[in-house]
C-alpha atoms as a printed R data frame, in Angstrom:
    type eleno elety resid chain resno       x       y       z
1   ATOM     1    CA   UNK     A     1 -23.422  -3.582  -6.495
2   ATOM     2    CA   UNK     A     2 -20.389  -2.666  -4.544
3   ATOM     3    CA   UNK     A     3 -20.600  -3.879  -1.101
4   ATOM     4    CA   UNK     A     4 -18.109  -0.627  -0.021
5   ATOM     5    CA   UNK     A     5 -19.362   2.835  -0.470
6   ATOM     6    CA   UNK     A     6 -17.284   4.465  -3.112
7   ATOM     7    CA   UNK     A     7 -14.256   2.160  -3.202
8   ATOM     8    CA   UNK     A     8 -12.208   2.262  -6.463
9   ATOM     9    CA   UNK     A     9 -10.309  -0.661  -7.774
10  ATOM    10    CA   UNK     A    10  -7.764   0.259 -10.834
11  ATOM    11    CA   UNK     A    11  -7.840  -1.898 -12.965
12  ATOM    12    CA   UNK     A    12 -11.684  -2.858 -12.068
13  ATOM    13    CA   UNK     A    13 -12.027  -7.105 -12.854
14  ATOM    14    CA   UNK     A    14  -8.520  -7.758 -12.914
15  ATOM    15    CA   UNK     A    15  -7.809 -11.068 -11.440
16  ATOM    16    CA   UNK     A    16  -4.024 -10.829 -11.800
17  ATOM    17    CA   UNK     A    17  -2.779  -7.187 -11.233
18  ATOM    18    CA   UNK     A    18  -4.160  -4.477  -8.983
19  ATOM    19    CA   UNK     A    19  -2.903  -1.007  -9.281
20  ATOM    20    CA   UNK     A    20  -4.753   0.818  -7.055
21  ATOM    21    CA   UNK     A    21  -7.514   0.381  -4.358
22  ATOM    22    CA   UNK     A    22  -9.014   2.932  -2.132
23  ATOM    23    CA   UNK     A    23 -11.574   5.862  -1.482
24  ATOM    24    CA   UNK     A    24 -11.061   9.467  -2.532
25  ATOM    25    CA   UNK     A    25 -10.902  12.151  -0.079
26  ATOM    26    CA   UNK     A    26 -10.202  15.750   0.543
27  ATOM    27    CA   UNK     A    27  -7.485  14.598   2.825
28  ATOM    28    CA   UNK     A    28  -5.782  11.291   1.986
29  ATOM    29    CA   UNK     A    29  -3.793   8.893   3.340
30  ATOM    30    CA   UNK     A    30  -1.289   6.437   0.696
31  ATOM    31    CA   UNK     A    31  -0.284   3.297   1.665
32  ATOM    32    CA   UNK     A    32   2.499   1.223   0.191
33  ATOM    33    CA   UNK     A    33   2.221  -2.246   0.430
34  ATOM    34    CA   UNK     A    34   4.179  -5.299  -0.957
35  ATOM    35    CA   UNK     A    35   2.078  -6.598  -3.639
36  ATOM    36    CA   UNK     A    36  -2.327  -7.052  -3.718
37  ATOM    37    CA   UNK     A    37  -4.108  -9.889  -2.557
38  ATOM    38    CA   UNK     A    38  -7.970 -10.402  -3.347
39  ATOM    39    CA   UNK     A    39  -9.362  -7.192  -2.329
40  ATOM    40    CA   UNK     A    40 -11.388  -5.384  -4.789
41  ATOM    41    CA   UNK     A    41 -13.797  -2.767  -5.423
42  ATOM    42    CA   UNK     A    42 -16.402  -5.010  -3.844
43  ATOM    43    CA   UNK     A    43 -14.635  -7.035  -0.927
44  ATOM    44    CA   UNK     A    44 -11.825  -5.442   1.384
45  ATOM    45    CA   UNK     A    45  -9.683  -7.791   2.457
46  ATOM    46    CA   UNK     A    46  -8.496  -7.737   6.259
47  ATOM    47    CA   UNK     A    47  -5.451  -5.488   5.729
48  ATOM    48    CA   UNK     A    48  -7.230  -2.977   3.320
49  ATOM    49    CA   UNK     A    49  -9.846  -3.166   6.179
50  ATOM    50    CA   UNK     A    50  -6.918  -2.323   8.325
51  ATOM    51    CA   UNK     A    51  -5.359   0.622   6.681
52  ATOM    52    CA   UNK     A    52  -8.881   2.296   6.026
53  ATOM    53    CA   UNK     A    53  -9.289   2.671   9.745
54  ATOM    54    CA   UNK     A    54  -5.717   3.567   9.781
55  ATOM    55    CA   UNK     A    55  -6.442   6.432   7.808
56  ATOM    56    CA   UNK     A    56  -9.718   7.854   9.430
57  ATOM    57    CA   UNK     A    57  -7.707   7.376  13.198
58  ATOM    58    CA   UNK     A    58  -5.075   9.322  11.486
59  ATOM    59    CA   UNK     A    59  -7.655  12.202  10.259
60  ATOM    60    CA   UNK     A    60  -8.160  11.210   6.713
61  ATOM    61    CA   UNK     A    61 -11.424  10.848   4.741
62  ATOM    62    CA   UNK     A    62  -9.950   9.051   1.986
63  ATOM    63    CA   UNK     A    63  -6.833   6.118   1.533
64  ATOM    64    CA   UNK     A    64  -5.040   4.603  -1.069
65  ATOM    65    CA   UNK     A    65  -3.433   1.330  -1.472
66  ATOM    66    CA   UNK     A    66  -0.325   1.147  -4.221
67  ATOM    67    CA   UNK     A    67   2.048  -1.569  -4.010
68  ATOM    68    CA   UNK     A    68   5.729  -1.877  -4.999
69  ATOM    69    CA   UNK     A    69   4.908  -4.952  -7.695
70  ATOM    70    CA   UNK     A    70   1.310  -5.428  -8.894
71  ATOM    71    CA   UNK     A    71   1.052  -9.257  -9.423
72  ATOM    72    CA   UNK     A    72  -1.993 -10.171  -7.259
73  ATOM    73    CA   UNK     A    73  -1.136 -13.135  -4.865
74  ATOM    74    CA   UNK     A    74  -2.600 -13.604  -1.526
75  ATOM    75    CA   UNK     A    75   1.076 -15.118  -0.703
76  ATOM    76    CA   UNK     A    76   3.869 -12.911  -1.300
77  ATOM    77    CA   UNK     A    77   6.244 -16.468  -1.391
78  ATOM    78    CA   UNK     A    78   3.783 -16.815  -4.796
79  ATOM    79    CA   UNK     A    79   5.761 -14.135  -6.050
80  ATOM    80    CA   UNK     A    80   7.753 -15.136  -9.724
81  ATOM    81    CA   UNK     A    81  11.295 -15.072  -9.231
82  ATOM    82    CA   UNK     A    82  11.995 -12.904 -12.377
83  ATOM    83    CA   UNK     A    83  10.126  -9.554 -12.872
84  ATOM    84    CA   UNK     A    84   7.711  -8.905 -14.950
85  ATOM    85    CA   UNK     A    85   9.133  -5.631 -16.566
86  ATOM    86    CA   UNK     A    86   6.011  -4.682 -18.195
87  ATOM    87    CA   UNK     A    87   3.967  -4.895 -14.690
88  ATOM    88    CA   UNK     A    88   6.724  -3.051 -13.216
89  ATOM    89    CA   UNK     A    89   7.151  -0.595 -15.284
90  ATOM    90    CA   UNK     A    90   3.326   0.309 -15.948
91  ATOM    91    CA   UNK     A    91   3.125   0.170 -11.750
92  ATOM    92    CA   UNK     A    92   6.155   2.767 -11.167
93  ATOM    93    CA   UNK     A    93   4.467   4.955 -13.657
94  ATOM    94    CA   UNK     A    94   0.771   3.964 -12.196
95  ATOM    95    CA   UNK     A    95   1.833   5.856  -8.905
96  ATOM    96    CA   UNK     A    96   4.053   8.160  -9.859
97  ATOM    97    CA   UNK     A    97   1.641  10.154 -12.162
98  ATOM    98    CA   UNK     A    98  -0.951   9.612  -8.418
99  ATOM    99    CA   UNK     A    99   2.026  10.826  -6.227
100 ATOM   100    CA   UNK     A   100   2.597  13.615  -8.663
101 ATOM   101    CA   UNK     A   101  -1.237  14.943  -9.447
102 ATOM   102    CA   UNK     A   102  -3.364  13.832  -6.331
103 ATOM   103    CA   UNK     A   103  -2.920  17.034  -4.029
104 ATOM   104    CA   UNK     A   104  -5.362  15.876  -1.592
105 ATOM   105    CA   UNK     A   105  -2.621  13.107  -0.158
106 ATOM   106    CA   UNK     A   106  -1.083  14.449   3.083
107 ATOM   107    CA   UNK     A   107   0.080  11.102   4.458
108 ATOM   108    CA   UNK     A   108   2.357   8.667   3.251
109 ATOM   109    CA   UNK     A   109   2.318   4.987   4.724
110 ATOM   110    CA   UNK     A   110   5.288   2.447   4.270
111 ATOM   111    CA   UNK     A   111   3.727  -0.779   4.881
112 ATOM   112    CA   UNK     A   112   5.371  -3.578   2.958
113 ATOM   113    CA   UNK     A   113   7.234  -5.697   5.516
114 ATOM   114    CA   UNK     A   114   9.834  -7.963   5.366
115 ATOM   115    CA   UNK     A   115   9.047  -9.934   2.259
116 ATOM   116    CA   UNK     A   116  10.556  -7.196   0.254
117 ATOM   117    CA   UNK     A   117  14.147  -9.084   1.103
118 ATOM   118    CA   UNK     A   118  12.709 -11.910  -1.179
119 ATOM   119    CA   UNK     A   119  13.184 -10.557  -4.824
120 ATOM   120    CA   UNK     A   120  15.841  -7.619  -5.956
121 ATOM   121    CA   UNK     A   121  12.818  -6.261  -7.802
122 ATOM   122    CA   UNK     A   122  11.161  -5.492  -5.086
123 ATOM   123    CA   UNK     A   123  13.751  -3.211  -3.954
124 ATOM   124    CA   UNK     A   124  14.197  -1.598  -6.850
125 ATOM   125    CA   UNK     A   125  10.822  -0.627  -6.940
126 ATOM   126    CA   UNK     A   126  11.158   0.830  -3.670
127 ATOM   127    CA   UNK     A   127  13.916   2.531  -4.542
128 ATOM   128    CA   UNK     A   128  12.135   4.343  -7.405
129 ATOM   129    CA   UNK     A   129   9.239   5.199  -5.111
130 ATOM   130    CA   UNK     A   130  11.293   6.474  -2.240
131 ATOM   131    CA   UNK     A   131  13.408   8.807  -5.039
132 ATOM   132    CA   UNK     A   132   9.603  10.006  -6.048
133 ATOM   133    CA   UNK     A   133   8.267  11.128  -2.716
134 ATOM   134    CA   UNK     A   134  11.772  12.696  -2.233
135 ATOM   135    CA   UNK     A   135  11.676  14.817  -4.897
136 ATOM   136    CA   UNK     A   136   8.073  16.093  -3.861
137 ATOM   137    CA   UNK     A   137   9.879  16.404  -0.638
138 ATOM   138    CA   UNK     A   138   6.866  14.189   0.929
139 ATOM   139    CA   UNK     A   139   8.037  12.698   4.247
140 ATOM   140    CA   UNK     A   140   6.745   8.493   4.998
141 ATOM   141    CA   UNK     A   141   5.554   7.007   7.783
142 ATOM   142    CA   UNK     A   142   5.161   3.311   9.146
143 ATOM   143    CA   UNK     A   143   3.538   1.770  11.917
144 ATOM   144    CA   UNK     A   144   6.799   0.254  12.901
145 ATOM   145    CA   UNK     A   145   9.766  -1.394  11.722
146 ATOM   146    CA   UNK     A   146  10.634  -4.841  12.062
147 ATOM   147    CA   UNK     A   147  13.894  -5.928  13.027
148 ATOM   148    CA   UNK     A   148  15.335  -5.688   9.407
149 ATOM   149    CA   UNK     A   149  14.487  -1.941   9.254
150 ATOM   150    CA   UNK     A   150  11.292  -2.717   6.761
151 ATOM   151    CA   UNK     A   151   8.262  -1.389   7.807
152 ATOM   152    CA   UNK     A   152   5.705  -3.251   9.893
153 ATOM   153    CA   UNK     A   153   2.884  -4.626   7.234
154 ATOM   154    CA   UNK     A   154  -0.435  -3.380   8.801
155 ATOM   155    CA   UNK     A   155  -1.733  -7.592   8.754
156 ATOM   156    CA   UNK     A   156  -4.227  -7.839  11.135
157 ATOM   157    CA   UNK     A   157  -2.165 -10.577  13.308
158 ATOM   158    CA   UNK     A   158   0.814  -8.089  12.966
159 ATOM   159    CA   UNK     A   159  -2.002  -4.974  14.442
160 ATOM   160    CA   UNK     A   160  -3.161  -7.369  16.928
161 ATOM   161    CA   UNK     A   161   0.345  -8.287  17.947
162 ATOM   162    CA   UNK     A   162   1.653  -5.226  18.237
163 ATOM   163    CA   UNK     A   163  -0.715  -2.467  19.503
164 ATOM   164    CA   UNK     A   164  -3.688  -4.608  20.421
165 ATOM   165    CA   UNK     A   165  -5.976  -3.791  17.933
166 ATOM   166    CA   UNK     A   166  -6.477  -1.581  14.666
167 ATOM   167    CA   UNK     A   167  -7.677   1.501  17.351
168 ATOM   168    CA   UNK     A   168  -4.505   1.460  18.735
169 ATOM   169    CA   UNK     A   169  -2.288   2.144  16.129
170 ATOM   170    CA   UNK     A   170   0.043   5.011  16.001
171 ATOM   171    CA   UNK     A   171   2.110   6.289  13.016
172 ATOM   172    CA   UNK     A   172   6.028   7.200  13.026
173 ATOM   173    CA   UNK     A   173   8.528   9.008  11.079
174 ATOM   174    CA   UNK     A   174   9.903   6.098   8.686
């Protein structure tokens, strides 16, 4: 039994990719991490923790988690150094189709940090995501941007850090 009311993993039992991870809503906030740790359908992680209470401070009853690359590691330095084009390729078109038919999403959240510098990939995938929301003319926010221009990853050391606790969070125009 799922330890999380109503929390949807896609795919469900996979121990290697994660495509998706959230709660629907009527009026949802998307998140865009790096890449998925452990969290699942039945255990939030810290940072899922995180940007759920991100969402309902910021008015939304549901969230979503995406990533740009959808290898799980709890490390992003775990990372392979060469893409995985099928991942990649079945992620871009995993949130692209969500982007494009979930009409309840009214908040977009940049939060992959500065590991994205690590692996071109990465980037690319970015790129692709950014071009997506674009054309739908939807406009991102971040909690922040680290000195690199990346946005801040929502980490609860990162939270604490910065704005002294989850509560205190406020969103900006990425």
């Amino acid at each position: 039994m799922s330890t999380y009311k109503n929390i949807i993993c896609n795919p469900p039992d996979d121990k290697n990719k994660r495509f998706l991870l959230g709660k629907k809503g009527s009026n949802e906030m998307l998140a865009i991490g790096l890449n998925p740790s452990t969290a699942n359908e039945d255990n939030l992680d810290p940072t899922s923790r995180n940007i759920q209470a991100i969402a309902q401070n910021n008015g939304c009853d549901g969230w979503w988690l995406i990533n740009l690359y959808a290898l799980r590691t709890p490390k992003p330095s775990n990372l392979p150094k060469k893409v995985n084009q099928v991942i990649a390729k079945e992620n871009i078109e995993f949130i692209t189709k969500l982007i494009n038919n979930d009409n309840d999403i009214s908040k977009i959240l940049f939060c992959w940090g500065n590991h994205i510098n690590d692996h071109s990939y990465l980037k690319k995938q970015a790129d692709q995501i950014i071009a997506t929301l674009k054309e739908l003319d939807l406009k991102p926010l971040c909690l922040g941007k680290t000195l690199t221009g990346n946005p801040l990853h929502p980490a609860p050391m990162v939270v604490n850090i910065f704005f002294g606790g989850v509560n205190n969070v406020v969103l900006q125009k990425y």
